[in-house]
C-alpha positions as CSV (number, residue, x, y, z in Angstrom):
1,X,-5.7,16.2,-12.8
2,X,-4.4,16.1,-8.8
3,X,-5.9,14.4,-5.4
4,X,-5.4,16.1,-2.4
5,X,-3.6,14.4,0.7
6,X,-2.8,15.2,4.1
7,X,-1.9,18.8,4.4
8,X,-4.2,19.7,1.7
9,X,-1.6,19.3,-0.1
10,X,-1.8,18.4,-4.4
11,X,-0.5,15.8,-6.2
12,X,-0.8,14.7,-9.5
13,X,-2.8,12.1,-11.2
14,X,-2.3,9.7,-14.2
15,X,-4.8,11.2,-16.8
16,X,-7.6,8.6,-18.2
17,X,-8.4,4.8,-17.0
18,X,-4.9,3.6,-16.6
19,X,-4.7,3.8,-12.7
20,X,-7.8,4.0,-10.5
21,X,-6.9,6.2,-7.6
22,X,-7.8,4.9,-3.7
23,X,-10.9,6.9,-3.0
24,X,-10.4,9.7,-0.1
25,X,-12.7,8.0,2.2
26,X,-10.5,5.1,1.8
27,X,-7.0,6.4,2.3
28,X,-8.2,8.7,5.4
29,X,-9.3,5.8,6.9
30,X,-6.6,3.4,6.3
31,X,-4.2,6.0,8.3
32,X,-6.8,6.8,10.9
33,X,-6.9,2.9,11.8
34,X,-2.8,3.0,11.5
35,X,-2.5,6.6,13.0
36,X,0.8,6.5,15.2
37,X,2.0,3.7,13.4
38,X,2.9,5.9,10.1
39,X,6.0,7.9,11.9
40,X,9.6,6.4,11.0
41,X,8.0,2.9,9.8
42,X,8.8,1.6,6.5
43,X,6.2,1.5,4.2
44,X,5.5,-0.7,0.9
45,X,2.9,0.7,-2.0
46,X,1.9,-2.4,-4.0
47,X,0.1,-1.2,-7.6
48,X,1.0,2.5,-7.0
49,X,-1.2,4.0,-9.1
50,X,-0.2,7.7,-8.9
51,X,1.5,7.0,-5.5
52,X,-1.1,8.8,-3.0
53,X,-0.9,6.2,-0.5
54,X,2.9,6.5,0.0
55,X,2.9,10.2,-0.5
56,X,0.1,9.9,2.3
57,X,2.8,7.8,4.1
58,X,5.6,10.4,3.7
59,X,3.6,13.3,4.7
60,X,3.2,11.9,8.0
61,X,6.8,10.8,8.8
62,X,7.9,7.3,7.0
63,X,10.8,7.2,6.7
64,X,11.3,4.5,3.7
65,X,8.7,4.2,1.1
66,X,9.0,2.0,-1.9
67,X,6.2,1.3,-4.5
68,X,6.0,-0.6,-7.0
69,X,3.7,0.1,-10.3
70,X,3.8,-1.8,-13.6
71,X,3.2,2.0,-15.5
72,X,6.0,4.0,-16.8
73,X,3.7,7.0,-16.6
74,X,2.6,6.3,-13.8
75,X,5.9,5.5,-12.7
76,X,7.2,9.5,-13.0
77,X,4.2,10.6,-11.8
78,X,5.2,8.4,-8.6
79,X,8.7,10.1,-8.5
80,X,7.5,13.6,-9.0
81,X,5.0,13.7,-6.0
82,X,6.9,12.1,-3.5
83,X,9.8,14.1,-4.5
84,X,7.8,17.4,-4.0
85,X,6.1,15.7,0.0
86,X,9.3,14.0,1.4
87,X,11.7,15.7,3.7
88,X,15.6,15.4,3.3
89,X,15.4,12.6,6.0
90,X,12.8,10.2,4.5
91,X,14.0,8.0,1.5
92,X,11.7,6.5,-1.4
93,X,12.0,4.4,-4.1
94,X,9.8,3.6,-7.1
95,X,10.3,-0.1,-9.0
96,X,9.1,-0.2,-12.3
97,X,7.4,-3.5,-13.5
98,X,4.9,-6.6,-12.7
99,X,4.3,-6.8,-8.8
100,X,5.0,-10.7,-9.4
101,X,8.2,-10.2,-10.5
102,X,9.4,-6.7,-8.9
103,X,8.3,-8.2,-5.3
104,X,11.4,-11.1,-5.5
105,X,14.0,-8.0,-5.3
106,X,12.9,-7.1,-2.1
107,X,13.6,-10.6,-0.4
108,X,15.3,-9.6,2.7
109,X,13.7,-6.3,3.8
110,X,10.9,-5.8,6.0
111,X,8.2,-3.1,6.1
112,X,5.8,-2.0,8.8
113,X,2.7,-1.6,6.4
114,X,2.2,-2.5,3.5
115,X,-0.9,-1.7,1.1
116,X,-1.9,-3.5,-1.9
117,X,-4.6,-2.0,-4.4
118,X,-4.5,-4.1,-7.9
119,X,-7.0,-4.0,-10.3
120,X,-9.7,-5.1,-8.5
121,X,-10.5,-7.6,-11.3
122,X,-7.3,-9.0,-11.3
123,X,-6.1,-12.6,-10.5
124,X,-3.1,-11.1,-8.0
125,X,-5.0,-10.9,-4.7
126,X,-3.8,-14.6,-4.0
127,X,-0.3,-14.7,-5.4
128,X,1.3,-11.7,-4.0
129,X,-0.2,-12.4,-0.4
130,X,1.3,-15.8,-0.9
131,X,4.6,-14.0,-2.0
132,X,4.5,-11.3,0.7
133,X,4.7,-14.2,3.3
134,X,7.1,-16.4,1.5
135,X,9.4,-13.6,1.2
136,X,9.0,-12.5,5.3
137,X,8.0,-8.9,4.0
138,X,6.1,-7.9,6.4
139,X,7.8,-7.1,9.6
140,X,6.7,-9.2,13.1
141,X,4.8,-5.8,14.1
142,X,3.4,-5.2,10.7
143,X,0.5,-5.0,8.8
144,X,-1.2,-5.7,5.7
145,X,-3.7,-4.0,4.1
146,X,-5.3,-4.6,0.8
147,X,-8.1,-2.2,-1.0
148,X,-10.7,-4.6,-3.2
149,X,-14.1,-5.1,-4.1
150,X,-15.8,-8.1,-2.7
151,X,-17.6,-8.7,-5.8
152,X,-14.4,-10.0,-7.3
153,X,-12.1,-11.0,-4.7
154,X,-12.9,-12.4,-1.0
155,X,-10.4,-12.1,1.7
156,X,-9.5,-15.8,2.5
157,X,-6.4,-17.7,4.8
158,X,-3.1,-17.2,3.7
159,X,-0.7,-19.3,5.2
160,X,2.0,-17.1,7.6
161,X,-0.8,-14.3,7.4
162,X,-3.6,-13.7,9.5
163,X,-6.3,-12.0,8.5
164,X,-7.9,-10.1,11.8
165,X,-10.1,-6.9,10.5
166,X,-12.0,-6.1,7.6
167,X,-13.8,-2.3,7.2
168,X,-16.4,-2.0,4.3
169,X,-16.4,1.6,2.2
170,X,-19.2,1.5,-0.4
171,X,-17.9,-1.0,-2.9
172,X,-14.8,-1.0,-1.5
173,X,-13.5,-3.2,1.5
174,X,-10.5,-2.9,3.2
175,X,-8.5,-6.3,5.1
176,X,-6.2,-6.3,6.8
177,X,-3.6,-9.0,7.7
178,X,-0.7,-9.5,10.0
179,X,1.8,-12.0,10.9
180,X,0.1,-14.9,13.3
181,X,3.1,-14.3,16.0
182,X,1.4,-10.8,16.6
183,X,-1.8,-11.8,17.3
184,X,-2.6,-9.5,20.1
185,X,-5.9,-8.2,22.0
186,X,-7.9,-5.4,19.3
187,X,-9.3,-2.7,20.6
């Protein structure tokens, strides 16, 4: 099975119900709202899935993309289509493991958007938000945004995060956060 992304370009899919690929409606929103914000910015995948999102990412100019996916499968699959969409200049890497845990080795960096699509039935919405600002992840410019289904999880304050825009998709609702120190006019 593939997805196409940007370019109409194929990538591969995990076969079956292990990952649940971000819908194309979704994803061509999320870099329509961050359009001219995806060039040379680092960008951080949280629950992969098959990678889309970052291979989205690479495909128009970040230049550091790291995901992190708790599959193995899903893992190589990761590797292999960003491997075949980045140019010699852009780096990626792909962690291999529970966010909760995988999330600590990046203490120290900072990345200009970051998405994060869990299961949307599972109890790390809260935690890794927590985590992201405990761990100054998200750079002072940067954004946050993370793919759920309000039926099981509701956008809510997260201290060192502010939450400032919310799009709806169907069944699928997008929020997005950003540090407090960049609260700035939205247009």
């Amino acid at each position: 099975m593939s997805v196409r992304i940007y370019g109409n370009r194929q990538i591969k899919t995990v076969p079956g119900q292990e990952t649940r690929p971000t819908a194309a409606r979704v994803r061509e929103a999320v870099f329509n709202i961050w359009q001219g914000a995806i060039a040379d910015c680092h960008w951080l995948d949280l629950c992969a899935g098959n990678g889309a999102m970052g291979a989205e990412a690479l495909c128009r100019g970040a230049a550091w993309v790291v995901g992190i996916e708790q599959s193995g499968r899903a893992c190589g699959i990761i590797r292999q289509n960003w491997q075949q969409v980045a140019q010699p200049e852009q780096e990626f890497k792909v962690i291999r493991g529970d966010v909760r845990q995988r999330l600590k080795s990046l203490g120290g960096k900072q990345f200009d958007r970051i998405y994060f699509d869990p299961p949307y039935k599972s109890e790390l919405y809260q935690p890794i938000l927590s985590a992201i600002a405990r761990l100054n992840l998200l750079s002072p410019q940067g954004e946050l945004a993370i793919e759920h289904n309000p039926k099981f999880w509701q956008a809510s304050t997260i201290p060192g995060l502010e939450l400032f825009r919310q799009k709806t998709y169907g069944n699928t609702t997008l929020s997005f956060y950003r540090n407090p120190s960049n609260a700035t006019v939205d247009v």
